[in-house]
PDB file of N, CA, C and O in Angstrom:
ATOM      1  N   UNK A   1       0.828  -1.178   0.000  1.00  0.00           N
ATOM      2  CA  UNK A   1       0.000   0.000   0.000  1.00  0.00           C
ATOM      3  C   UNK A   1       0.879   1.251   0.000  1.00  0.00           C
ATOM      4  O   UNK A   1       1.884   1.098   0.694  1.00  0.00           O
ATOM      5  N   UNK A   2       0.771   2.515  -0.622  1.00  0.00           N
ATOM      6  CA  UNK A   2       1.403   3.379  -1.192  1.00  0.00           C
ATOM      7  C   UNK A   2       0.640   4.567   0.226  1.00  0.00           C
ATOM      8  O   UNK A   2      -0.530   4.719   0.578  1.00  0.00           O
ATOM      9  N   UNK A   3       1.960   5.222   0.733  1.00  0.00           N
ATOM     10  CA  UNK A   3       1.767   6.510   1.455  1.00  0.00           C
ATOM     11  C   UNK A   3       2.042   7.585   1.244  1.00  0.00           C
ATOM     12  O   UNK A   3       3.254   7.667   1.445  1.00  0.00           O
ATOM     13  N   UNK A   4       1.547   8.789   0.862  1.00  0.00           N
ATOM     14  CA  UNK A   4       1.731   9.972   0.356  1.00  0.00           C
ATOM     15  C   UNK A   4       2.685  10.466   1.567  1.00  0.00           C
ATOM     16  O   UNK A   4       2.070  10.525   2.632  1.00  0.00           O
ATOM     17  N   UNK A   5       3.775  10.760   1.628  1.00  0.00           N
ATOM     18  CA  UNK A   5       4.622  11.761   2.461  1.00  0.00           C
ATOM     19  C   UNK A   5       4.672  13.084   1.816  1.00  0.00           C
ATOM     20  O   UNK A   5       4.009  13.318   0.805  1.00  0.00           O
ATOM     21  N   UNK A   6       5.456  13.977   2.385  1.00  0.00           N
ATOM     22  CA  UNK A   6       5.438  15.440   1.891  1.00  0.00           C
ATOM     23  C   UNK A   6       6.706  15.792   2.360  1.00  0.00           C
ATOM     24  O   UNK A   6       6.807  15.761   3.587  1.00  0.00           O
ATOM     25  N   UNK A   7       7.814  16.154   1.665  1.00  0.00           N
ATOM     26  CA  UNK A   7       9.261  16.907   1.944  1.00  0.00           C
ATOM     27  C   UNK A   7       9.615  18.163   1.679  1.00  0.00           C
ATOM     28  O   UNK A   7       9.535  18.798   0.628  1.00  0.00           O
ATOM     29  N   UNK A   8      10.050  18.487   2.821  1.00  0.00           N
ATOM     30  CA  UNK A   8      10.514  20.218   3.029  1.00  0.00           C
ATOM     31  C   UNK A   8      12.013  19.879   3.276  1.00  0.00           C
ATOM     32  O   UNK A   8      12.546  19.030   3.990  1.00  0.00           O
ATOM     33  N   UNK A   9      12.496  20.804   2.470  1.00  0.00           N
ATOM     34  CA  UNK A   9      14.391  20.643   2.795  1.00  0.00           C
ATOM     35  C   UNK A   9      15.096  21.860   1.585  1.00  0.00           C
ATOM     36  O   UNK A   9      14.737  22.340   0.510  1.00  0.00           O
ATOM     37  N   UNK A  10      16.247  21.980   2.479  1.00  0.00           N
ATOM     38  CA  UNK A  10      16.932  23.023   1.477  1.00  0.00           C
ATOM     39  C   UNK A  10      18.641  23.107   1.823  1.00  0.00           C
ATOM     40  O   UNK A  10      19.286  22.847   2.839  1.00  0.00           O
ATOM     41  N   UNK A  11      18.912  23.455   0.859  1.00  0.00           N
ATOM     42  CA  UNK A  11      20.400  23.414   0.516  1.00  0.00           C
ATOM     43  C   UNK A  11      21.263  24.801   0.276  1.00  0.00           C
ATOM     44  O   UNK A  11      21.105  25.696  -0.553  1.00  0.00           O
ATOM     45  N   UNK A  12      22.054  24.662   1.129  1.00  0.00           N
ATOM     46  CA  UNK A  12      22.526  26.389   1.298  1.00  0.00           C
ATOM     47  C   UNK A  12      23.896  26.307  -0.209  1.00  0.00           C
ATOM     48  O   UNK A  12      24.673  25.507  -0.730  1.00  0.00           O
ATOM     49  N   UNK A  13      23.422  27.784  -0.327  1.00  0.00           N
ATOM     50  CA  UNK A  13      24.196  28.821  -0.910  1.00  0.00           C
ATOM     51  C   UNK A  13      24.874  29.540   0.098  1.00  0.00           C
ATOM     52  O   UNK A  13      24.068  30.429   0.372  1.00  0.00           O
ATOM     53  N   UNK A  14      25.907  29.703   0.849  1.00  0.00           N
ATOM     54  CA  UNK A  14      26.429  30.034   1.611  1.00  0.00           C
ATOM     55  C   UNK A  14      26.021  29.403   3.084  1.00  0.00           C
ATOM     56  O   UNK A  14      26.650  29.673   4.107  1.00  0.00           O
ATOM     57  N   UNK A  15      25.104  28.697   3.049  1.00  0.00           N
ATOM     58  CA  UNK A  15      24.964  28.103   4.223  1.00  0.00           C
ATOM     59  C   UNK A  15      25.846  26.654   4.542  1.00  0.00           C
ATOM     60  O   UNK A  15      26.261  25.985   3.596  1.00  0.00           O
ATOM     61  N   UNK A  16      26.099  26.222   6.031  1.00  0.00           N
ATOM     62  CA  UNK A  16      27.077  25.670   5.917  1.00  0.00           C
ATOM     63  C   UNK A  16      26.678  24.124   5.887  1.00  0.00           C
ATOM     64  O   UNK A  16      27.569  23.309   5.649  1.00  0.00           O
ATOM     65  N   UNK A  17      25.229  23.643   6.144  1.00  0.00           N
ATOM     66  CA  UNK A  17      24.375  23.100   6.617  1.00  0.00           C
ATOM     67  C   UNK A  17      23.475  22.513   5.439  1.00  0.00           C
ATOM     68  O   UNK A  17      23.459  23.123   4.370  1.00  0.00           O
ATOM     69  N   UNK A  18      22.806  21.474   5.581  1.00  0.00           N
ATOM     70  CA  UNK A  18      21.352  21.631   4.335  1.00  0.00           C
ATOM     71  C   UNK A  18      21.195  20.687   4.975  1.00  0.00           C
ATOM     72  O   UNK A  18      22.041  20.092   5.641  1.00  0.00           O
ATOM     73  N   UNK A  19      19.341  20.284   4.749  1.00  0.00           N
ATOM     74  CA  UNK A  19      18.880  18.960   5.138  1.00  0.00           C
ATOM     75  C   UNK A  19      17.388  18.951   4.536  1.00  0.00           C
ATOM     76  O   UNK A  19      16.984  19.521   3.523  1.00  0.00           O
ATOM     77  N   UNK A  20      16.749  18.219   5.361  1.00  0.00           N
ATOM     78  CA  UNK A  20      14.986  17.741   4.723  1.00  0.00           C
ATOM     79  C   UNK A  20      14.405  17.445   5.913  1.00  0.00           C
ATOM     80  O   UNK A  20      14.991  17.387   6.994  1.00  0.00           O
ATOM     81  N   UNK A  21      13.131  17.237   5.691  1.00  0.00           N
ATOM     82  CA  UNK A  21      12.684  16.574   6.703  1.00  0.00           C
ATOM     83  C   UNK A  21      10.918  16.063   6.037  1.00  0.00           C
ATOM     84  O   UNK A  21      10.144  16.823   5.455  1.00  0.00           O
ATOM     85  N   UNK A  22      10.722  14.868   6.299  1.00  0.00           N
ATOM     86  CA  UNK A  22       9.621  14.324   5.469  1.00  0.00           C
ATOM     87  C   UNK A  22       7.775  15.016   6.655  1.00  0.00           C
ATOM     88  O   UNK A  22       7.929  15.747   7.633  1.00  0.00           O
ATOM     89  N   UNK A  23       6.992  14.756   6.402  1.00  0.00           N
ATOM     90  CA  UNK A  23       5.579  15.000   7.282  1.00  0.00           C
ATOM     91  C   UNK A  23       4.673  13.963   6.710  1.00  0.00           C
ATOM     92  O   UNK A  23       4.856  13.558   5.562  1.00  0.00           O
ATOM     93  N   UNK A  24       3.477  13.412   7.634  1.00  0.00           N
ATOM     94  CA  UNK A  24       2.955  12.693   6.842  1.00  0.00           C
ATOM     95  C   UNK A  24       1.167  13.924   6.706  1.00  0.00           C
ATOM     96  O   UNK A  24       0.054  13.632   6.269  1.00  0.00           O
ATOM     97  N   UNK A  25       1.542  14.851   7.130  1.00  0.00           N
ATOM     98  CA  UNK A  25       0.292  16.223   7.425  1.00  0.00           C
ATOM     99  C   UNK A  25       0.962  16.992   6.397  1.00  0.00           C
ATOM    100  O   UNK A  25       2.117  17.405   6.499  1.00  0.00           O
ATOM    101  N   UNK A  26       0.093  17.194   5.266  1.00  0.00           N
ATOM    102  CA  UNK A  26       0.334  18.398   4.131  1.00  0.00           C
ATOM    103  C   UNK A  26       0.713  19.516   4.840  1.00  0.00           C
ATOM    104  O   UNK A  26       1.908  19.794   4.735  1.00  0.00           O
ATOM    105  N   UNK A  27       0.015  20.267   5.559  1.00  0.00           N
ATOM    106  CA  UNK A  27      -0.395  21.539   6.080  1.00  0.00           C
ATOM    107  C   UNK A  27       0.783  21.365   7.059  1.00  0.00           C
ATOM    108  O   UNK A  27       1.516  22.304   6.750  1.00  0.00           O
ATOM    109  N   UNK A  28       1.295  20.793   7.921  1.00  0.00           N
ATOM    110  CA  UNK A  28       2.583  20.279   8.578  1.00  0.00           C
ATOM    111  C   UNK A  28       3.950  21.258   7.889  1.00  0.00           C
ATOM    112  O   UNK A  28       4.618  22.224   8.256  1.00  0.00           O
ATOM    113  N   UNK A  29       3.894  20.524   6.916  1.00  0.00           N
ATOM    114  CA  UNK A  29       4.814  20.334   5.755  1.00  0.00           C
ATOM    115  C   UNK A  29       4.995  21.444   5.098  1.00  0.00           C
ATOM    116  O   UNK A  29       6.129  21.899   4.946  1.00  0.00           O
ATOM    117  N   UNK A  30       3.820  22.090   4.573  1.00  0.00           N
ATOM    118  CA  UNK A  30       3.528  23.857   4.080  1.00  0.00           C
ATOM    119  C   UNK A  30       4.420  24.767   5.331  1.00  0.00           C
ATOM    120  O   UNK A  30       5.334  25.591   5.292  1.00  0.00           O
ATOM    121  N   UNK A  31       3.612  24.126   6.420  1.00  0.00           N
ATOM    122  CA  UNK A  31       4.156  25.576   7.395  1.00  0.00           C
ATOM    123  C   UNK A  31       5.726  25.306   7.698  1.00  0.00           C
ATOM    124  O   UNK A  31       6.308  26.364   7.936  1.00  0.00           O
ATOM    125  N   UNK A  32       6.391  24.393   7.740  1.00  0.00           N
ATOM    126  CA  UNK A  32       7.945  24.250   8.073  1.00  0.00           C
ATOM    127  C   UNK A  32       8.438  24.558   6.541  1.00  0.00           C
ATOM    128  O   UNK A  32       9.561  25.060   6.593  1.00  0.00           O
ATOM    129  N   UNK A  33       8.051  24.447   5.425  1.00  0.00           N
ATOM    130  CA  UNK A  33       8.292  25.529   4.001  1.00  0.00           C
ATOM    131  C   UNK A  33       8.086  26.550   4.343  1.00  0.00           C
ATOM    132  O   UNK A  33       9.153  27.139   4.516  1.00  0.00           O
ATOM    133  N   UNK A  34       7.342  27.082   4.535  1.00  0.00           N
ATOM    134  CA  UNK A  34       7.232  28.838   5.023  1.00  0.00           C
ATOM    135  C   UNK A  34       7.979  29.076   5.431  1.00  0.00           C
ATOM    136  O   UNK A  34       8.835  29.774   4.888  1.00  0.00           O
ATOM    137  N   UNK A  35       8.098  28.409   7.166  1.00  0.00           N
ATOM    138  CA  UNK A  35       9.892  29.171   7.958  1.00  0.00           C
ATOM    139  C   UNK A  35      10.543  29.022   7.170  1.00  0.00           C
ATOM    140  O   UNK A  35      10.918  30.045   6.596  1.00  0.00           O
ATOM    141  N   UNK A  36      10.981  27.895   6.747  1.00  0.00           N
ATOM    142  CA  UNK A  36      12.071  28.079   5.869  1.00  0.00           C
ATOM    143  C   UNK A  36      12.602  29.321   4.696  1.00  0.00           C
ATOM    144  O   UNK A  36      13.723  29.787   4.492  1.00  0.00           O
ATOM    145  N   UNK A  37      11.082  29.647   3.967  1.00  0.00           N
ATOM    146  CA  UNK A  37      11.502  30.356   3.457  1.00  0.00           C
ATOM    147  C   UNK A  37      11.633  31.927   3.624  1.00  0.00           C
ATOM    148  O   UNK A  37      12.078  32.868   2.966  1.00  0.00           O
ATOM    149  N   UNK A  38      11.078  31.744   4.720  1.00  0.00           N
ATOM    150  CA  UNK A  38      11.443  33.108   5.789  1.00  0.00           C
ATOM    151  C   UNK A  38      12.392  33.099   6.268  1.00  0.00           C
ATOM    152  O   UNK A  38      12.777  34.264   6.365  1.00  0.00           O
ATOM    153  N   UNK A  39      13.243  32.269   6.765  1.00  0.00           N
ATOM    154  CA  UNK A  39      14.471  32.559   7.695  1.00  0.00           C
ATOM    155  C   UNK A  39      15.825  31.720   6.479  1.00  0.00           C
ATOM    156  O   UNK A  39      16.970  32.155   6.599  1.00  0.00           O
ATOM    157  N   UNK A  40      15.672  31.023   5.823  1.00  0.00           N
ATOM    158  CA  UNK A  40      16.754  30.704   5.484  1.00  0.00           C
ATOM    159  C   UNK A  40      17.033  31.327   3.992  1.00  0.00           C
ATOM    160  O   UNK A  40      18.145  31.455   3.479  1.00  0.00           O
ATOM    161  N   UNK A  41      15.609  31.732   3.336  1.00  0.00           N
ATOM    162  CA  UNK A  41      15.864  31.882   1.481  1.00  0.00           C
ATOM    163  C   UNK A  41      16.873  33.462   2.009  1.00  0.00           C
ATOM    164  O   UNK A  41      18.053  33.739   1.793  1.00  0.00           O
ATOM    165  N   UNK A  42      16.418  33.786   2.321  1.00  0.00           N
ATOM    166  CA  UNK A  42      17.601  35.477   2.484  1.00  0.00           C
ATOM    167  C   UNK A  42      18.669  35.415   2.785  1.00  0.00           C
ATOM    168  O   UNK A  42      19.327  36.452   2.864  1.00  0.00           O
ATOM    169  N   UNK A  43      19.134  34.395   3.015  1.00  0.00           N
ATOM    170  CA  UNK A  43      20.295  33.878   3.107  1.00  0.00           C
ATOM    171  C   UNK A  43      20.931  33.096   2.210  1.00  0.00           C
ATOM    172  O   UNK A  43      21.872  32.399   2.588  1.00  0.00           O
ATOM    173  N   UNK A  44      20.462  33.092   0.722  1.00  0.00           N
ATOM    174  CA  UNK A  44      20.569  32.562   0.084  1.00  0.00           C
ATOM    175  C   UNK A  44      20.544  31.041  -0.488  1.00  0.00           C
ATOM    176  O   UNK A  44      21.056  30.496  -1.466  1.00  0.00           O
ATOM    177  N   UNK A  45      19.684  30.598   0.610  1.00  0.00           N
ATOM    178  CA  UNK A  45      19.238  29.062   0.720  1.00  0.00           C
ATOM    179  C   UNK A  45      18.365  28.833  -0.592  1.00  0.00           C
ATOM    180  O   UNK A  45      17.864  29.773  -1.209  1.00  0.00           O
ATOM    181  N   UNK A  46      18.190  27.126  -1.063  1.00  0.00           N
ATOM    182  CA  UNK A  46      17.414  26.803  -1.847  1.00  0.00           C
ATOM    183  C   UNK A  46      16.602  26.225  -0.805  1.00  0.00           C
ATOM    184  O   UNK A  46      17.105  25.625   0.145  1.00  0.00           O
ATOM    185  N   UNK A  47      14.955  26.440  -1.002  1.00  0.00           N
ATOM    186  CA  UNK A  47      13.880  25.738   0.151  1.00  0.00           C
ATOM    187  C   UNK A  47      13.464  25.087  -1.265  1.00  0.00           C
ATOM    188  O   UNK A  47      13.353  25.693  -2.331  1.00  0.00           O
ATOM    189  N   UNK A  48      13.265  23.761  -1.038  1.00  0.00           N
ATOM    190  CA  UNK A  48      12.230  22.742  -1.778  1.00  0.00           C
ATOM    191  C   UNK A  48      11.131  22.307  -1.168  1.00  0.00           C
ATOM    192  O   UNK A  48      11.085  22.227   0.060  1.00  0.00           O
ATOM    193  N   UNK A  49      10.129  21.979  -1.941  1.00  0.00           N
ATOM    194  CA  UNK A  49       8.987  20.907  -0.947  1.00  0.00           C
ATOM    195  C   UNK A  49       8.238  20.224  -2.118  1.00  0.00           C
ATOM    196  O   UNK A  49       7.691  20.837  -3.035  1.00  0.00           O
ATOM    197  N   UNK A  50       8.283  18.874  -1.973  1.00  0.00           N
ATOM    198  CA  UNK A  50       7.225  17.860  -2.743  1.00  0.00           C
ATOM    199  C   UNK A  50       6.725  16.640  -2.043  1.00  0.00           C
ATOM    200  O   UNK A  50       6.807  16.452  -0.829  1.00  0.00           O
ATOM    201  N   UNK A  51       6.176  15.792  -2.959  1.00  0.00           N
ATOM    202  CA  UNK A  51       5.806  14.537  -2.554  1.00  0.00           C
ATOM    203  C   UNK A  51       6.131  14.053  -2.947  1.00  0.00           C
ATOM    204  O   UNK A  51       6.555  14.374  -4.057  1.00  0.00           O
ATOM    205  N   UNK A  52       6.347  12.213  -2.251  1.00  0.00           N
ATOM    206  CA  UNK A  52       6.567  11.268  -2.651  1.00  0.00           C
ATOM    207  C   UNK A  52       5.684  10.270  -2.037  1.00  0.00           C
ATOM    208  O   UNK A  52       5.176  10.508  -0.942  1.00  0.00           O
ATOM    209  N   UNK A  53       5.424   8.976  -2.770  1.00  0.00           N
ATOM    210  CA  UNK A  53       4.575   7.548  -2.290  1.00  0.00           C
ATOM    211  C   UNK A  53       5.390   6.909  -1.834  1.00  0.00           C
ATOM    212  O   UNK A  53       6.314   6.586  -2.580  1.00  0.00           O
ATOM    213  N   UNK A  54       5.402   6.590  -0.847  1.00  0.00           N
ATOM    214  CA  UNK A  54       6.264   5.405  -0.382  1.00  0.00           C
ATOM    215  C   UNK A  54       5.352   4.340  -0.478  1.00  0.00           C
ATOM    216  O   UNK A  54       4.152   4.475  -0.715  1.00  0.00           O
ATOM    217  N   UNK A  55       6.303   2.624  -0.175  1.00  0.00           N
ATOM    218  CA  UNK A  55       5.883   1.611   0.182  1.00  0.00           C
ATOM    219  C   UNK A  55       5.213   1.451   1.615  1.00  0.00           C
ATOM    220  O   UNK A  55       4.043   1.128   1.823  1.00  0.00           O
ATOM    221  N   UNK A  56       6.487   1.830   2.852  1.00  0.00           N
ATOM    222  CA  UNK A  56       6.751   1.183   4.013  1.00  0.00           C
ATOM    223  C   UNK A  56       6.103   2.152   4.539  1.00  0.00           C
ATOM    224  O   UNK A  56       5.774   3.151   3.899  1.00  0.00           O
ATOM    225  N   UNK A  57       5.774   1.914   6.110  1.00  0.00           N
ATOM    226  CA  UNK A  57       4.957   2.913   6.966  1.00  0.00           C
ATOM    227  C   UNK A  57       5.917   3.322   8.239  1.00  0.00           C
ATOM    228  O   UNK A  57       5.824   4.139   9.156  1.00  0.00           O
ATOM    229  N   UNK A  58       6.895   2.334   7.829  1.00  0.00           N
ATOM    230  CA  UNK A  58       7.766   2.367   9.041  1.00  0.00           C
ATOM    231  C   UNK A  58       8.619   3.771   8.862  1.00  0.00           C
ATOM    232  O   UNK A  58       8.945   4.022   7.702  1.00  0.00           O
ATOM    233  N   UNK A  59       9.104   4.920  10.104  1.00  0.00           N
ATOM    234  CA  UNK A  59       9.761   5.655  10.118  1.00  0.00           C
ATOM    235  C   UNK A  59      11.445   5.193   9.284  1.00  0.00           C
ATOM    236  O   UNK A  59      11.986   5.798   8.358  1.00  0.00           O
ATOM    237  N   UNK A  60      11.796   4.312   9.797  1.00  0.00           N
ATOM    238  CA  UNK A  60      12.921   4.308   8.842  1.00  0.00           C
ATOM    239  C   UNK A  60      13.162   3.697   8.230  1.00  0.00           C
ATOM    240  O   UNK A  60      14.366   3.468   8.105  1.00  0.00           O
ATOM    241  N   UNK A  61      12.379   3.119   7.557  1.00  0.00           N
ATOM    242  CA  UNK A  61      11.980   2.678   5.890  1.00  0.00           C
ATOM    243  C   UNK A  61      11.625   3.828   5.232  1.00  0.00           C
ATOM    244  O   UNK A  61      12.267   3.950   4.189  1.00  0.00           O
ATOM    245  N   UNK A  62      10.874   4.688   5.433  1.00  0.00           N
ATOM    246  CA  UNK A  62      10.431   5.395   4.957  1.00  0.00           C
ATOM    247  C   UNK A  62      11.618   6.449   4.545  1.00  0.00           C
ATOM    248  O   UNK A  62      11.924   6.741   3.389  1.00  0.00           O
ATOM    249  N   UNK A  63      12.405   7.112   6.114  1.00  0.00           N
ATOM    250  CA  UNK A  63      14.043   7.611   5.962  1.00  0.00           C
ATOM    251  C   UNK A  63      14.552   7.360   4.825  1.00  0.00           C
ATOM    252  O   UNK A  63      14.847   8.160   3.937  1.00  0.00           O
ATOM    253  N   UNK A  64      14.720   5.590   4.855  1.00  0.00           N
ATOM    254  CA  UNK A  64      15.854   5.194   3.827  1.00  0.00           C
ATOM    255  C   UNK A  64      15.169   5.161   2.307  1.00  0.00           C
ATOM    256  O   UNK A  64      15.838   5.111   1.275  1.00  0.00           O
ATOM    257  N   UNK A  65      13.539   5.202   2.365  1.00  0.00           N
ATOM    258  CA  UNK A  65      13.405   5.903   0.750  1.00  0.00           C
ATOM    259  C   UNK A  65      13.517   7.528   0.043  1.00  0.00           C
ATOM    260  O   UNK A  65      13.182   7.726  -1.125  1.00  0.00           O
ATOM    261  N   UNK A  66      13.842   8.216   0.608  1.00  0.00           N
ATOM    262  CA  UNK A  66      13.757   9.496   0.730  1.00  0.00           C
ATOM    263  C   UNK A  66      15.316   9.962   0.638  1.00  0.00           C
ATOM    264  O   UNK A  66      15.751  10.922   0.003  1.00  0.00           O
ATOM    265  N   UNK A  67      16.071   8.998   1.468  1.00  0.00           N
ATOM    266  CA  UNK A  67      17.283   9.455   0.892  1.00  0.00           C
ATOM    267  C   UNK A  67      17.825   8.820  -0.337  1.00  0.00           C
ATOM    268  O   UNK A  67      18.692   9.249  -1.098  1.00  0.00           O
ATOM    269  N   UNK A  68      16.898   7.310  -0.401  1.00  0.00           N
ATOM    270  CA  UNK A  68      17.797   7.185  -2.138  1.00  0.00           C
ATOM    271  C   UNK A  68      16.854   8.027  -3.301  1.00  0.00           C
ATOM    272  O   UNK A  68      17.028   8.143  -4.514  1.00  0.00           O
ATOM    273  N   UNK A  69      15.999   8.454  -2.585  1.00  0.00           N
ATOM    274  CA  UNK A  69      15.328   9.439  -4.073  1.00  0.00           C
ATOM    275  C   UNK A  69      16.103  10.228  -4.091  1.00  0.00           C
ATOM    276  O   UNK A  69      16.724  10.403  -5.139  1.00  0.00           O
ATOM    277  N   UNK A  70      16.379  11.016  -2.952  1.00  0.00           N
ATOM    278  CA  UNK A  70      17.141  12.444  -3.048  1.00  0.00           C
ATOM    279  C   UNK A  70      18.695  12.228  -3.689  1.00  0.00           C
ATOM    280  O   UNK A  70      19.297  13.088  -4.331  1.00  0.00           O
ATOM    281  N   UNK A  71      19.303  10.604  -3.296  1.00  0.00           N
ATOM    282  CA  UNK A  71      20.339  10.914  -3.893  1.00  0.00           C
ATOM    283  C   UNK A  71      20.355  10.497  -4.965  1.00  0.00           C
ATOM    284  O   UNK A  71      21.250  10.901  -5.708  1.00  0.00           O
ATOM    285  N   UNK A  72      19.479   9.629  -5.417  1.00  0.00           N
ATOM    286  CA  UNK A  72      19.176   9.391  -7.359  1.00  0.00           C
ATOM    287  C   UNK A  72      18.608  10.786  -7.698  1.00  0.00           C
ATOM    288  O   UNK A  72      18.536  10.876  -8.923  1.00  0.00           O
ATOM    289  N   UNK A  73      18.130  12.024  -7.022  1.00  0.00           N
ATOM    290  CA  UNK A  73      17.836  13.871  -7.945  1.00  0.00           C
ATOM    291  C   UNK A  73      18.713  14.595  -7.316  1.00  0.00           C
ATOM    292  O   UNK A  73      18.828  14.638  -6.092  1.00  0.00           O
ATOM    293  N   UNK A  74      19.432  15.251  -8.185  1.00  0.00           N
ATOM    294  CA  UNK A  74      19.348  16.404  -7.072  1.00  0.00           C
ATOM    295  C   UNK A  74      18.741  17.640  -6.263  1.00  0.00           C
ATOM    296  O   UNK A  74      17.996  18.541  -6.650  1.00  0.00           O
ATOM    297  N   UNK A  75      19.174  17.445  -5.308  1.00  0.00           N
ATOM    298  CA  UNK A  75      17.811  18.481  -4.058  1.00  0.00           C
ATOM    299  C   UNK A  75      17.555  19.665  -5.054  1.00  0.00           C
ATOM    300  O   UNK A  75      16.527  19.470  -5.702  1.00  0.00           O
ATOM    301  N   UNK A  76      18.046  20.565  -5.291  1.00  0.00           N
ATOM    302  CA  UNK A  76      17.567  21.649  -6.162  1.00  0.00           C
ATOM    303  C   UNK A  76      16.478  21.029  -6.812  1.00  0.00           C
ATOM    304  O   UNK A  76      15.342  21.157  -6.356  1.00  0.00           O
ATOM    305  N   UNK A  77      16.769  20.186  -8.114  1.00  0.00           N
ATOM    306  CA  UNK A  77      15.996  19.807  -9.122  1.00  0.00           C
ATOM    307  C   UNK A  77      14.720  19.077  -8.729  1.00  0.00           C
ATOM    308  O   UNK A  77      13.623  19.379  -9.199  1.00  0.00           O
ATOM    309  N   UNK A  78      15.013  17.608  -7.396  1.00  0.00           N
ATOM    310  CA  UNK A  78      14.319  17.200  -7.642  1.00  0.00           C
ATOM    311  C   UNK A  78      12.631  17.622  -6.915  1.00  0.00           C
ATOM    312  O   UNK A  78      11.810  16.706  -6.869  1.00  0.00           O
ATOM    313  N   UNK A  79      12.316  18.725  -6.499  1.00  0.00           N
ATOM    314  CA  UNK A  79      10.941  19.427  -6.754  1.00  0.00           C
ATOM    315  C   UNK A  79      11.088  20.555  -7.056  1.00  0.00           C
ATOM    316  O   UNK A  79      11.184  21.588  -6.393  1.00  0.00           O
ATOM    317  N   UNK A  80      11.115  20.242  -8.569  1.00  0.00           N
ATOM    318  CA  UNK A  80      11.306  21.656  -9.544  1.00  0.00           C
ATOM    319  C   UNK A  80       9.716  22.121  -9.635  1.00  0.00           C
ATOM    320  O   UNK A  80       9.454  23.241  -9.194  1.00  0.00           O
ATOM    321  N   UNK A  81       9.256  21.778  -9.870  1.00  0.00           N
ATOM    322  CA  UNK A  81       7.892  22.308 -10.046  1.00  0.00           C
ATOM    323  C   UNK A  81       7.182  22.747  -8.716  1.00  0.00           C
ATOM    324  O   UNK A  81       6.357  23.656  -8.811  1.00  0.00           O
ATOM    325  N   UNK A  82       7.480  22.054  -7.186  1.00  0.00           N
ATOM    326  CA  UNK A  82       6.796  22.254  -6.535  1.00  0.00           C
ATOM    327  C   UNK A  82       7.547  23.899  -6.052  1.00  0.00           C
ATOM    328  O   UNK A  82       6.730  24.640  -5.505  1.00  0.00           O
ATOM    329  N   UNK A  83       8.488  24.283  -6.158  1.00  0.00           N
ATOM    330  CA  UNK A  83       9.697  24.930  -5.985  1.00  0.00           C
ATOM    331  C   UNK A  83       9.193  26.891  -6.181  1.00  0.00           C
ATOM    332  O   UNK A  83       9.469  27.965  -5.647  1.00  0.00           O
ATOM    333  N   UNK A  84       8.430  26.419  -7.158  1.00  0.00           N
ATOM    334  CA  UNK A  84       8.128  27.945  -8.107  1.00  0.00           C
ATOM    335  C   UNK A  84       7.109  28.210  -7.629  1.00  0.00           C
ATOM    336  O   UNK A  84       6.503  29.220  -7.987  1.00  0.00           O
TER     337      UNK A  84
END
């Protein structure tokens, strides 16, 4: 059975730091995009946010699909559309 997650994460341009973090609450997920792009885009951060289906329900199953998506795209690219 397929679970809609939702990822917020961003990758600095001068920042020294980058990361993600998945939600399984849309609206969750929107509002930690917002801070983000309040406190980190002026700083020249990239903020992303999309979805993905997972398989597993388990927290780190779920982890370990999220990081091989992210590292089969790259973070910039891979929510280009959700991005704009």
């Amino acid at each position: 059975m397929l679970e809609k997650i939702y990822i917020v994460g961003y990758e600095g341009n001068g920042l020294s730091t980058s990361g993600w973090l998945w939600f399984r609450g849309k609206q969750d997920a929107l509002d930690h995009y917002n801070e983000l792009k309040t406190d980190l885009e002026p700083q020249g951060a990239i903020v992303y946010k999309g979805e993905l289906d997972v398989v597993n329900t388990e927290n780190e199953l779920i982890n370990s699909e999220v990081e091989k998506f992210l590292e089969e795209n790259d973070w910039e690219n891979a929510f280009k559309t959700e991005t704009k």
